[in-house]
N, C-alpha and C positions, 0 to 999 in steps of 0.2 A: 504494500500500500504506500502511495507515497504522500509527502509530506502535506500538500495540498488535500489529501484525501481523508487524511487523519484528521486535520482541522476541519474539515466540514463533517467529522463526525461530531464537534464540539460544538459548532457554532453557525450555523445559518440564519436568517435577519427574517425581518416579520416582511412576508411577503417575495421572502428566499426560502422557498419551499426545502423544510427538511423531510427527508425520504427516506423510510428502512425499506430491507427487501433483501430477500433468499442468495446466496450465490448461487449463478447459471448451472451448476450442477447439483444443487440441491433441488431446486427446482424439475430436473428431471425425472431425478429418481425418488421423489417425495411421494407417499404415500400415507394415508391417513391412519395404516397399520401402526406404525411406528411413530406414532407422535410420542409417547408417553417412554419409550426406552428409549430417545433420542431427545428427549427435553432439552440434558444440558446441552447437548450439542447443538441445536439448533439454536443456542441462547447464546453459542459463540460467535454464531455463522451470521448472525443479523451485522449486518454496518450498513454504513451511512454513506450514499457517496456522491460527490462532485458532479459526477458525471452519469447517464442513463444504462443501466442494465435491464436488456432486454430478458422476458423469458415465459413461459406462462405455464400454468399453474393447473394441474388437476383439480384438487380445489381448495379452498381456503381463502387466506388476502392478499392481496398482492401491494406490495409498497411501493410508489413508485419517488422519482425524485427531477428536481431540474437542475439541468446543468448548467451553471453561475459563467462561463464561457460565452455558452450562446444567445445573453440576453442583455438586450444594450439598454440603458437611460438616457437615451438621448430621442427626444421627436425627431419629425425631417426638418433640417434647416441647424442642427447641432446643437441645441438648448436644450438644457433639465430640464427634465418634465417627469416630475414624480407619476403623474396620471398614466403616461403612455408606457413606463418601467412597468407599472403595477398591471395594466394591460394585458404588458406582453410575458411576463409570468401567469397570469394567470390564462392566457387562449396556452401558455406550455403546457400548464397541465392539463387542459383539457385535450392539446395534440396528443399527447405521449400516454394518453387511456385509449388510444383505436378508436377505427372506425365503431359503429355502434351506438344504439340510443344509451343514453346516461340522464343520473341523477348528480345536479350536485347539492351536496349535504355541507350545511354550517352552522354557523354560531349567530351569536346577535350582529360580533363586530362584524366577522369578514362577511356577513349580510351585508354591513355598509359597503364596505370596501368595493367587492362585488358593484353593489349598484351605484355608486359611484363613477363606475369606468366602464360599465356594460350598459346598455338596454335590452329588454328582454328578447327584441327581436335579434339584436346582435349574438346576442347568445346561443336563441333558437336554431340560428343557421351552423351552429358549432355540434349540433346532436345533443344539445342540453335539452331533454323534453321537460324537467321534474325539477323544482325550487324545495330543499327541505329545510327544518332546522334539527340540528342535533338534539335538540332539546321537547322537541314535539313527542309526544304520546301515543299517536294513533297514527304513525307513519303504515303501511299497508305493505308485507311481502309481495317485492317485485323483481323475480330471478332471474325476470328479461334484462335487468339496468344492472349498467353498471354505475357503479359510486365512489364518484371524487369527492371526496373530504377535504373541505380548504378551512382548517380549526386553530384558536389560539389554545397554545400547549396551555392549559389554565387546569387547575385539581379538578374544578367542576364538568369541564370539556372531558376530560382523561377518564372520567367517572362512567360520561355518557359514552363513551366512546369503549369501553371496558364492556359494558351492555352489549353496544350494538356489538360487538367481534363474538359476543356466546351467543348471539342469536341473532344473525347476520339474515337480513332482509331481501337482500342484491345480492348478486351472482360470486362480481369479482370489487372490490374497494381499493382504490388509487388513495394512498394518505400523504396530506401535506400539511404540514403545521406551518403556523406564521412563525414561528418561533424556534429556540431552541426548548426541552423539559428536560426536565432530571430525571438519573440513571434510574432512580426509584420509581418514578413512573412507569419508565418502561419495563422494568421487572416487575411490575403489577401488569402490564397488558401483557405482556410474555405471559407468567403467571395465567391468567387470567382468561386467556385467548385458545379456546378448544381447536383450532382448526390452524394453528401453529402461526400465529400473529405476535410478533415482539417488536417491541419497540425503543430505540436508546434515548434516551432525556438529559441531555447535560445543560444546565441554564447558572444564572445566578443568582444567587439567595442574597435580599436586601432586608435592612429591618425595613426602610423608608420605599414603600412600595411604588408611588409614585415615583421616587428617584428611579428605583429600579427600570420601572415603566418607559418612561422616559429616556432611559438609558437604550435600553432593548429598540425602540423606536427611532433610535437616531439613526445605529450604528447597524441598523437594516436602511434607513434609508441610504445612508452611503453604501452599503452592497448593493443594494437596486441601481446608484446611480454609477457606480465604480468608481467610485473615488477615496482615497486614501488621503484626507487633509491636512493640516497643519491646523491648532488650535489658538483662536483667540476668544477672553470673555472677560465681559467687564469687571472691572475689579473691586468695584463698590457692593456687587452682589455676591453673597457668598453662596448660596444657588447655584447661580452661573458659575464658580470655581467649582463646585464639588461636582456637578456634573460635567464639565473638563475635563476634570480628573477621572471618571468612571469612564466616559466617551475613550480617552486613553488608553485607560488599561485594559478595556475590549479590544482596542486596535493592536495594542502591545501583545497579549495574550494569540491572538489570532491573525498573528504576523502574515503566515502563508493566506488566509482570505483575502487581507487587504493589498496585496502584491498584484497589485492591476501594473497597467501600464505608464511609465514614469513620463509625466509633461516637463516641458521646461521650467511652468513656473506652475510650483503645486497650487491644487486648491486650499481654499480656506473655510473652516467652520468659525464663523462667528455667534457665539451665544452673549443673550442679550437680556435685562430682565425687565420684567413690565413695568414694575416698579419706578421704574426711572421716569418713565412717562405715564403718568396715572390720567391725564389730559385725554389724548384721542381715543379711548373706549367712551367717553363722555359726552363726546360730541354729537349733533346729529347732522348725517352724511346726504351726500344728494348728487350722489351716482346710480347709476340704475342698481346694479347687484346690492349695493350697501343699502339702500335704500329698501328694496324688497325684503332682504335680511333683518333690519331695522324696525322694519314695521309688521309686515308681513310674517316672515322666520322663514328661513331656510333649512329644510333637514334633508338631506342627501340629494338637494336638487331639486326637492319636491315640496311643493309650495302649496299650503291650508289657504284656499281661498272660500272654506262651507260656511265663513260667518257673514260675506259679504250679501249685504242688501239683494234680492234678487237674484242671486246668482243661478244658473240651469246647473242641470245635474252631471254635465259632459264637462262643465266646469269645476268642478268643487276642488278638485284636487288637479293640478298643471306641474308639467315638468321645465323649468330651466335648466338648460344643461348647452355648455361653449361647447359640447365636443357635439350635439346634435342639432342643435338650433342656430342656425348662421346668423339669423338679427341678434340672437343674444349675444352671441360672440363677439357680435361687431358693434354692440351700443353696449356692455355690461360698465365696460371703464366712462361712458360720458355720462353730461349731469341732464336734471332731469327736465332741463327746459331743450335742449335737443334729442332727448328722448322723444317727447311730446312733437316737434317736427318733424323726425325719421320716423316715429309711428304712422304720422299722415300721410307721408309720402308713402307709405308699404300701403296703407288704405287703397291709395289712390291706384297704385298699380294693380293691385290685387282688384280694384273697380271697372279698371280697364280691359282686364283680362275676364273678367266674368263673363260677358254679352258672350263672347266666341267661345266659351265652353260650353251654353246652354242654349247656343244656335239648337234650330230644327236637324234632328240626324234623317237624312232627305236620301242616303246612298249608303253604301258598305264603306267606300273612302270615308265618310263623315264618321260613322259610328267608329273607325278602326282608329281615327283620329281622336277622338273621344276618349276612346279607350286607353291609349296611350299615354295621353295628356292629363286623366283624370287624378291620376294617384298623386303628379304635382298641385295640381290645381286644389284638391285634398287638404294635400298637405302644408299650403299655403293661405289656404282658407284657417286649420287649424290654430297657423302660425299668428294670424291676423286676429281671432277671435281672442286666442290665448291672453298675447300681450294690450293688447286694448283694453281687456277688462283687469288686466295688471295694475297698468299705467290712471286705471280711472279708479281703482280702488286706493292708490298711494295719493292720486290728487285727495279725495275725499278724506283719507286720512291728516291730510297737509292741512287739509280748510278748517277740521270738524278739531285739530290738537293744535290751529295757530302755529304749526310749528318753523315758517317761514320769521314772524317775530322772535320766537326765544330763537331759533337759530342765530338770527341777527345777536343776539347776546351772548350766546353763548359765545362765540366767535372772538365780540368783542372781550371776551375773558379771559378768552386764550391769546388772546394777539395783542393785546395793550394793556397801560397802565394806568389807566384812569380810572383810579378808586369811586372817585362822588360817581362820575357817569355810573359803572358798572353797579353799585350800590342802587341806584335811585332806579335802572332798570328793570332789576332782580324784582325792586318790592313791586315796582309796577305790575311787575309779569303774574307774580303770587298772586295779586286781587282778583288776574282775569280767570274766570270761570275756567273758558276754554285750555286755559292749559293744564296740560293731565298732574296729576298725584307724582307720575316718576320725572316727567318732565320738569316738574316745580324742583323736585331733589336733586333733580342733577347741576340745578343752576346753581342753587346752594355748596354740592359738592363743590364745583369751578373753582368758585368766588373762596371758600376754605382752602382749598390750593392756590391757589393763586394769592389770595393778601392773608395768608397762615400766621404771618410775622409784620403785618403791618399795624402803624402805631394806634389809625384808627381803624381797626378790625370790629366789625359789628355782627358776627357768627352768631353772637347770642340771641340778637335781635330777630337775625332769621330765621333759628329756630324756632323763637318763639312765633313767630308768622309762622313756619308752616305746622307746628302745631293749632292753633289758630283755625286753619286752614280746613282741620281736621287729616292732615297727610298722616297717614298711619306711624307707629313706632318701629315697627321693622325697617320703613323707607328713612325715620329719621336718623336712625341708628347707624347706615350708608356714610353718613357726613363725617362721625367721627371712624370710623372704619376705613376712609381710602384716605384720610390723614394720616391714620395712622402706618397704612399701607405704602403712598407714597407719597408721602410729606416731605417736608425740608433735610429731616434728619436722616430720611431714606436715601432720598434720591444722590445720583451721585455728578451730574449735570443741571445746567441752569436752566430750567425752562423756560423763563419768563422774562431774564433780564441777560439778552445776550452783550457780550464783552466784544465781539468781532465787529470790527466795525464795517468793513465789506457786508456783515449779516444784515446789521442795519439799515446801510444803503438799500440791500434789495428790498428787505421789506417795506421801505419807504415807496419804494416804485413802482412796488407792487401794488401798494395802496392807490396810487393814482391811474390805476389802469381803467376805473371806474364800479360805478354800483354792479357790475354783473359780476363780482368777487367777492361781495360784501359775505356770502355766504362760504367762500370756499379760500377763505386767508390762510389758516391754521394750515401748515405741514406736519405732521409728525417729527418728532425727536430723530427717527429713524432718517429719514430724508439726509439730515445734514450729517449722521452716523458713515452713513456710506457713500457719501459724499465724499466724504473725509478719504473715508479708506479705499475705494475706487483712484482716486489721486494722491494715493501713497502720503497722506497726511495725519493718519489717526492718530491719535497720541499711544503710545504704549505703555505709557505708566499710566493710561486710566483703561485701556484694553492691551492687559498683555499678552505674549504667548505660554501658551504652556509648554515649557522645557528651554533647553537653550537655544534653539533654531530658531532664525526669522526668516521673514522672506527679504530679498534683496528689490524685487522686482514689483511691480505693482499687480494683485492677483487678478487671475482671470474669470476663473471658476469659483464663487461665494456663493456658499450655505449659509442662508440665519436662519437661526431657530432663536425665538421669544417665550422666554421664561414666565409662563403666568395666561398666556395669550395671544394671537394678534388680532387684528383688525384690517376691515376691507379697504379704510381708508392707507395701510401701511400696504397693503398687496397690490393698491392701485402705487403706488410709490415704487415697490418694485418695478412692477409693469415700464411705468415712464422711463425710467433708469436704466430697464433692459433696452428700450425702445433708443433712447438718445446714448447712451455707452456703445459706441463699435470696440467691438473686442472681448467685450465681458459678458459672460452669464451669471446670472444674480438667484436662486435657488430659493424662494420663501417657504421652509420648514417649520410648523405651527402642530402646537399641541394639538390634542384632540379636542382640547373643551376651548377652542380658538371660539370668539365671540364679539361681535360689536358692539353688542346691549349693552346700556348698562347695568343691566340687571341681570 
């Protein structure tokens, strides 16, 4: 076995499918006679490996695995894209189970995951007939399917999974964990497993399971994307150092995985913690995607529109998704007043083209023409219906929560210094009806960050207004909670009062560009972060590296991952940054519980 092969017995990344399975001559001469005098031996014979061993199986399960070689993170055009990595693992495993209808079997997570980077028709055309979860009750013996298993190695997964292998439902089972488990696990599915199923689990044991979490997460996403980077995190968070330090010692430990191919100038992971900028989750946004997240909620794409006024029943539930919807793709990053104009214009087109699809069909040419034409025409129609009643449900929410005024405040909280104004707007805003319970708290929040240490600070006042107000104690409890979270004493950057005077300048010019910015002034902390370090400027005694290695050159390739969270308004930041950088790929890596709300 060689060296790369060993290590992929230890350690494959969530969404680096780990795979046990028979050696090619076990597999021949296996018979269901000899399971019980050949236990141990069979419990030698399981590994793990790199690369695809073919073979098939009288009966029992069959392990299969992907090989970390033949699968690239990069879209066309040479940019990360976590989406298209995740993708093209998972149509591997669905290749490398044969021709043949199939089942795939999961969890809650890689349910997401899944639908995240699939539609069910994409799928369908793969020979996936059958959606399950592992955790279902009443799954039905089906001998015809075969069953891909795409599971996080988790005790309670391993449980379910212990079940299904004594009394296996499908024929033949493809197993692939997102992760790496431990030995012990697998010596329970060994153990456990009638029809000679073992499994090897090597992971790591945290007390700090989120750390852990978090850990296992990253250090798979750099195996999906092949990169082996160099580490920076900011120094004022001790967070962001200790997981530095764990991101490390995975890479240290599992030297032969991360021996991809050396660039000239390595990549870089920068970890970052939310903390520093407690500001933009606070704001409210007015890009199309932020803005439907915001108001609406986004959960894997798929957007609750059943409380809207009116709504028909072909609407109640709509999908956004850039990788299926081309107007989404192409309006997700602008704001919501050219929304509302490239809505009309797709109207219009779509109005144009209507009369000639519902001409008289008069001949066979006509009807064959029809036929042709219909399934765009369809799905054009779908596309027009979808987003109109989007874009007319976030207006209504804009009129019905005022939130064109408090945005104007909030804005001004984050972008200036003027205590009386921002004080005298705030209380304004509290009296008006129309603005909601969490909207009133978040103005409050601002204003607590932002003059935390000013001489005349009048915090108490507003509390007591939004008591007053009747705003609940949960929402008032927020105020001192993200002071405490990222107050003065936390953060490790100025958010409010910058020192650069180049900064200042621009915001100055910025201001004059006129009222169609009044809403959209604020940049994130992050904006000017990688600013920095795109132009070889960061400071390193406030992000240093870990270990003694720097880079000499300015990187190409950057990963950030945001400790705590990100936001749409920092991913549209990437966006631009990728768009206007020739040269560089920018990587926005986000926890799971990534959010803009601020609640």
């Amino acid at each position: 076995m060689s060296a790369r092969e060993a290590a992929a017995r230890r350690l494959l990344g969530d969404v680096v499918s780990l795979c046990l399975q028979l050696q090619p001559s076990q597999l021949e001469n296996y018979s269901s006679q000899d399971c019980k005098s050949q236990e141990r031996e069979r419990k030698r014979n399981w590994v793990a490996l790199p690369g695809l061993v073919q073979g098939r199986k009288k009966r029992g399960i069959l392990f299969s695995c992907i090989s970390l070689q033949n699968i690239k993170g990069f879209a066309p055009g040479g940019k990360m894209n976590v989406v298209f990595a995740v993708k093209q693992y998972i149509a591997k495993m669905i290749e490398e189970s044969g021709t043949g209808m199939k089942v795939l079997l999961m969890d809650k997570e890689t349910t997401s995951i899944v639908s995240m980077v699939y539609t069910q028709s994409e799928i369908l055309q793969k020979e996936v007939y059958l959606f399950e979860r592992i955790d279902s009750a009443n799954r039905e013996n089906m001998k015809h399917l075969k069953a891909i298993c795409f599971l996080r190695p988790t005790k309670e997964n391993v449980d379910y999974l212990i079940q299904e292998l004594r009394r296996p439902k499908y024929s033949t089972y493809f197993i692939y964990f997102s992760n790496v488990i431990s030995k012990s696990n697998v010596k329970s599915l060994a153990e456990a497993d009638e029809q000679e199923v073992v499994a090897e689990v090597q992971g790591h044991s945290w007390d700090q399971a989120q750390l852990s979490r978090t850990t296992q997460g990253l250090t798979a996403l750099l195996l999906s994307l092949k990169k082996c980077p160099m580490i920076r995190y900011q120094l004022s968070s001790e967070p962001a150092k200790r997981l530095a330090e764990c991101v490390k010692q995975v890479i240290t430990k599992e030297y032969e995985l991360f021996d991809f191919r050396r660039t000239e100038v390595p990549p870089l992971l920068l970890l970052l913690d939310r903390s520093d900028d407690a500001i933009t989750p606070l704001l409210n946004q007015w890009t199309y995607q932020a803005m439907v997240h915001e108001l609406l909620g986004i959960n894997n794409n798929r957007i609750d529109l059943s409380r809207v006024p009116g709504i028909s029943k072909d609407l109640r539930e709509v999908v956004l998704s850039a990788e299926n919807d081309e107007f989404y793709a192409n309006n997700m990053y602008l704001n919501f007043a050219e929304i509302g104009s490239n809505i009309k214009n797709l109207m219009e087109d779509f109005q144009r083209r209507k009369p000639k699809e519902q001409q008289k069909l008069e001949s066979i040419a006509d009807m064959k023409a029809f036929v042709e034409n219909y399934p765009q025409f369809k799905k054009m129609s779908g596309t027009v219906s979808k987003h109109v009643t989007v874009l007319g449900e976030l207006s209504r929410l804009v009129s019905e929560r005022n939130l064109l005024e408090a945005s104007e405040v909030e804005q001004e909280l984050a972008c200036q210094n003027d205590h009386s104004s921002a004080l005298q707007n705030i209380r304004r805003l509290l009296q008006n009806p129309k603005v909601s319970e969490l909207d009133a708290t978040r103005l409050v929040m601002l204003y607590a960050l932002h003059y935390e240490r000013h001489s005349s600070n009048s915090l108490p006042g507003l509390m007591t207004e939004l008591r007053n107000r009747g705003v609940s104690e949960k929402h008032r409890k927020l105020v001192s909670a993200v002071v405490e979270y990222g107050g003065k004493r936390v953060r490790g950057s100025d958010l409010f009062n910058s020192k650069d005077a180049v900064a200042i300048t621009k915001q100055f010019l910025k201001g004059l560009k006129g009222v169609e910015n009044v809403y959209t002034q604020h940049q994130p902390l992050l904006h000017e972060t990688l600013d920095q370090l795109i132009k070889g400027k960061l400071k390193d005694n406030q992000y240093p590296y870990l270990g003694p290695s720097t880079l000499r050159d300015r990187p190409q390739d950057i990963i950030v991952f945001m400790i705590g969270g990100a936001t749409y308004e920092e991913a549209l930041t990437v966006y631009n940054l990728n768009r206007t950088t020739p040269g560089s790929g920018l990587c926005w890596a986000v926890p799971p519980s990534t959010t803009q709300k601020a609640s």
